[in-house]
C-alpha positions in Angstrom: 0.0 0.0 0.0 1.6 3.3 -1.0 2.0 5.7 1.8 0.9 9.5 0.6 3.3 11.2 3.4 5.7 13.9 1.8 6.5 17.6 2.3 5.5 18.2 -0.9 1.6 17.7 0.4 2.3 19.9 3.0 4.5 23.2 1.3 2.4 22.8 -1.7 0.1 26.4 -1.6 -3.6 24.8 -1.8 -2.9 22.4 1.1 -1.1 25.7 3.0 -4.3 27.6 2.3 -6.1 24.7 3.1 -5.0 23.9 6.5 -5.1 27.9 7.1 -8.6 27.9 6.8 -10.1 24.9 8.3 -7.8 26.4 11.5 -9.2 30.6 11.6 -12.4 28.5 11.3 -12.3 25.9 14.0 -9.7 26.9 16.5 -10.3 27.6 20.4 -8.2 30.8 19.9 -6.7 33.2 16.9 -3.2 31.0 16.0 -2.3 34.1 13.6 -2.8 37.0 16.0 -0.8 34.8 18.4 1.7 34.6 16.4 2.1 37.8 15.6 2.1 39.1 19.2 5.4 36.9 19.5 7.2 38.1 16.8 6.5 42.2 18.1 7.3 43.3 14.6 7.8 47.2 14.9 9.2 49.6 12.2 12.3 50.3 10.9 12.9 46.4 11.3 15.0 44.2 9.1 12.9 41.1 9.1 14.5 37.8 7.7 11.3 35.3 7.1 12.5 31.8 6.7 9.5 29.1 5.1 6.9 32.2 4.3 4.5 30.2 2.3 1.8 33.0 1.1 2.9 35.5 3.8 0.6 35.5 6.1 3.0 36.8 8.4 5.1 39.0 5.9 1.9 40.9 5.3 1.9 41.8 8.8 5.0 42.5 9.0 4.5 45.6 5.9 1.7 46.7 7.8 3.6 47.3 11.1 7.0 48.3 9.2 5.0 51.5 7.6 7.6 51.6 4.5 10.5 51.8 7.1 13.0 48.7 7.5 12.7 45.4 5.2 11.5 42.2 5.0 13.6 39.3 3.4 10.7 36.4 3.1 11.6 32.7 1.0 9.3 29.4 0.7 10.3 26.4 -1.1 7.3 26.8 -2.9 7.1 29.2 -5.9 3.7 29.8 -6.0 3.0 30.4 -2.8 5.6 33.2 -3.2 3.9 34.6 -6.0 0.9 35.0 -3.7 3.1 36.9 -1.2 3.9 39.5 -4.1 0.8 39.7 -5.4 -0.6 40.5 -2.2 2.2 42.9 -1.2 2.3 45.2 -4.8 3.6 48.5 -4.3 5.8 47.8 -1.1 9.5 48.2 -2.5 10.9 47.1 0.8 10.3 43.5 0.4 12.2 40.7 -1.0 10.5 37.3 -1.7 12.2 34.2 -3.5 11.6 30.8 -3.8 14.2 28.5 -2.7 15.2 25.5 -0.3 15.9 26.5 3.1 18.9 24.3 2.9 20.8 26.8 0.8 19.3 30.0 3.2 23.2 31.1 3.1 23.7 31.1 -0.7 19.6 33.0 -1.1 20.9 35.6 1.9 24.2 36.2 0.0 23.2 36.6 -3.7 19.7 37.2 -3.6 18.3 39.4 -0.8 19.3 43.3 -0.4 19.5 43.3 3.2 22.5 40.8 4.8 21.2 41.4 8.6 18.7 41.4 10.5 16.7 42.4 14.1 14.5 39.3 13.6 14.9 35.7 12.0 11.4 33.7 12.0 10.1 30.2 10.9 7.1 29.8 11.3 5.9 25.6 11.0 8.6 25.4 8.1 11.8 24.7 9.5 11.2 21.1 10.5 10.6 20.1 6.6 14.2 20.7 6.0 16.7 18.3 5.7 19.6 20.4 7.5 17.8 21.8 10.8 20.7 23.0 12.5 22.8 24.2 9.3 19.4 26.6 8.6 19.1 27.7 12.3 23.3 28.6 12.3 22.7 30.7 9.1 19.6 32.4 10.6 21.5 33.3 14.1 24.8 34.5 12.5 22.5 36.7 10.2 21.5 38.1 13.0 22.2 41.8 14.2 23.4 42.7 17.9 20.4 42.2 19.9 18.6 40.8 17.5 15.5 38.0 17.7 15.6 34.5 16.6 12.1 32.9 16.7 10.7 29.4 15.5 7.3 28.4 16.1 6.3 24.6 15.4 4.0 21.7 16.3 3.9 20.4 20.0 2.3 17.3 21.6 0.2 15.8 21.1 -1.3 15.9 17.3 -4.5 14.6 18.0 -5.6 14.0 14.1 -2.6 12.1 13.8 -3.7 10.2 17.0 -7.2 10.0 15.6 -4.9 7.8 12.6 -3.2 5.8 15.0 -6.5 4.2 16.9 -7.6 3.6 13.4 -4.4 1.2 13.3 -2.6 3.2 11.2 0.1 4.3 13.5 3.1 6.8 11.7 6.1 6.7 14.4 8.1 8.0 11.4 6.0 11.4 11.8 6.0 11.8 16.4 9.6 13.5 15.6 7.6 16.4 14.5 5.5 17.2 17.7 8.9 16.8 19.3 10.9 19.2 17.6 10.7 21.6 19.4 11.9 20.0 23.2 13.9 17.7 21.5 16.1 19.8 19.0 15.2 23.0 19.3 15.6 24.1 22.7 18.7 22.7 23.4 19.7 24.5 20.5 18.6 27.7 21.5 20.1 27.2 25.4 23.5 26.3 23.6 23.6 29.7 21.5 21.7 32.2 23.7 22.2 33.2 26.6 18.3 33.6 27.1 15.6 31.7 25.7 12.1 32.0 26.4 9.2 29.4 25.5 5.8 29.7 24.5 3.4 26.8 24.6 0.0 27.1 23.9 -2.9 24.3 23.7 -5.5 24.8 20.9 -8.7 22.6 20.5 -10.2 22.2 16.9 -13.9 21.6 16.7 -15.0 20.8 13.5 -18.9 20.5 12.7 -18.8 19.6 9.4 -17.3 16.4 7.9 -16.0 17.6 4.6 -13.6 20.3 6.6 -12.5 17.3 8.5 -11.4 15.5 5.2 -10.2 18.7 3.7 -7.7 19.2 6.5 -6.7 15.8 6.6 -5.9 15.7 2.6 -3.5 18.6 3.3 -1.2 16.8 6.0 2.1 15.3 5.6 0.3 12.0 6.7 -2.4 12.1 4.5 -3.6 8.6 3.1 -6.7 8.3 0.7 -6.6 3.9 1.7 -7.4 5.7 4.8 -10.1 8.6 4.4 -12.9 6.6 4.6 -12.4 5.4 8.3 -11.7 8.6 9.1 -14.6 9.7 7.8 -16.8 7.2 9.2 -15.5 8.3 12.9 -15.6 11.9 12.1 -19.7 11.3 11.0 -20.0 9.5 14.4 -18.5 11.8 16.5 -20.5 15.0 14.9 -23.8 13.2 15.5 -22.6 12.3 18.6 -20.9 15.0 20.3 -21.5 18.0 17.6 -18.2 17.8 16.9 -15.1 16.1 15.7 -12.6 17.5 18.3 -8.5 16.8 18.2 -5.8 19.1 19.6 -3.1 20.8 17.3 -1.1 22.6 19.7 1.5 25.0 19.4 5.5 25.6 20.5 7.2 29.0 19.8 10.6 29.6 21.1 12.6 32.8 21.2 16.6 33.4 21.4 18.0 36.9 22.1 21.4 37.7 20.4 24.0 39.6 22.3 
């Protein structure tokens, strides 16, 4: 039985915009504006976004820089990059290229106008790479004197994925994912800075409607058609049961200062 897990599924810009809004729809709290509050973008930054997808964040980021400062955003995905400059037209202060994160050192070097930065993000990207702590090196050294590095990824548990796993479907290949963050990048971050401050944050999907369950699902990294039908059998039952078909996706953000 082939297995549909890849990155691919995941980076591609339909299953980003996908998963984006079956969340703003269902979550027990506003991930974005969350997010956002972390990162404390403020003009006259130099922003380095690392794994922007269609710049949810980037956008943002114009808003608050007020044509002051830069923002250097890249995805590995070239059309969700062209929906980033679409959506930012007329703002001169912003670079966006597609490229692999792997070669973030080469794409700072020859392709982006600003070399440093106040704040280096990745936001549920940087696990996808193949070189975590290669990209996370070339993000910190890029980073100005006081500067902010931030990464913000899954945490225990993933409760769709667990959902799989009673169906006997179990992915052990994929429970590196919701461990990222404890088990690579914080002692990471406590190697390189001298503070480190983590966020964690619980957030409860309810979904009400079954197609919204499946459209989520078909824009995982785990997603297996052999398998959608179970799922959707115990996603019926547990809307006419409950009203709901409830999982936790829940949230770790970490933040290094630079000195």
């Amino acid at each position: 039985m082939p297995v549909y897990s890849s990155h691919v599924n995941v980076t591609a810009t339909d299953s980003l915009e996908n998963r984006l809004e079956v969340n703003a729809k269902y979550a027990s709290f506003d991930f974005h504006e969350w997010v956002i509050s972390r990162l404390g973008f403020q003009a006259g930054m130099d922003i380095l976004d690392v794994g922007c997808g269609t710049g949810i964040h980037a956008i943002e980021a114009l808003k608050a820089l007020r044509g002051t400062g830069s923002i250097s955003a890249m995805d590995l995905s070239g059309d969700s990059v062209g929906v980033l400059k679409n959506n930012s037209a007329g703002h001169d202060n912003l670079d966006a290229v597609a490229g692999d994160m792997n070669n973030l050192a080469t794409i700072i070097e020859q392709q982006f106008r600003v070399k440093r930065y106040d704040l280096a993000y990745s936001v549920y990207a940087l696990w996808y790479c193949t070189d975590h702590f290669g990209v996370l090196d070339v993000m910190r050294h890029a980073l100005k004197p006081g500067g902010r590095l931030v990464v913000c990824t899954p945490n225990a548990p993933n409760g769709l994925r667990e959902a799989i796993r009673r169906l006997g479907h179990p992915r052990p290949d994929l429970d590196q994912v919701t461990s990222f963050g404890p088990n690579v990048l914080e002692p990471y971050f406590r190697a390189y800075f001298d503070e480190a401050v983590i966020h964690l944050r619980r957030n409860l999907l309810r979904i009400t409607v079954v197609d919204d369950v499946l459209r989520f699902y078909k824009s995982t990294g785990y997603y297996d058609p052999a398998i959608a039908k179970q799922l959707e059998s115990l996603a019926r039952l547990e809307i006419d049961m409950n009203g709901y078909f409830g999982f936790e996706k829940n949230i770790y953000l970490i933040e290094g200062i630079a000195r």
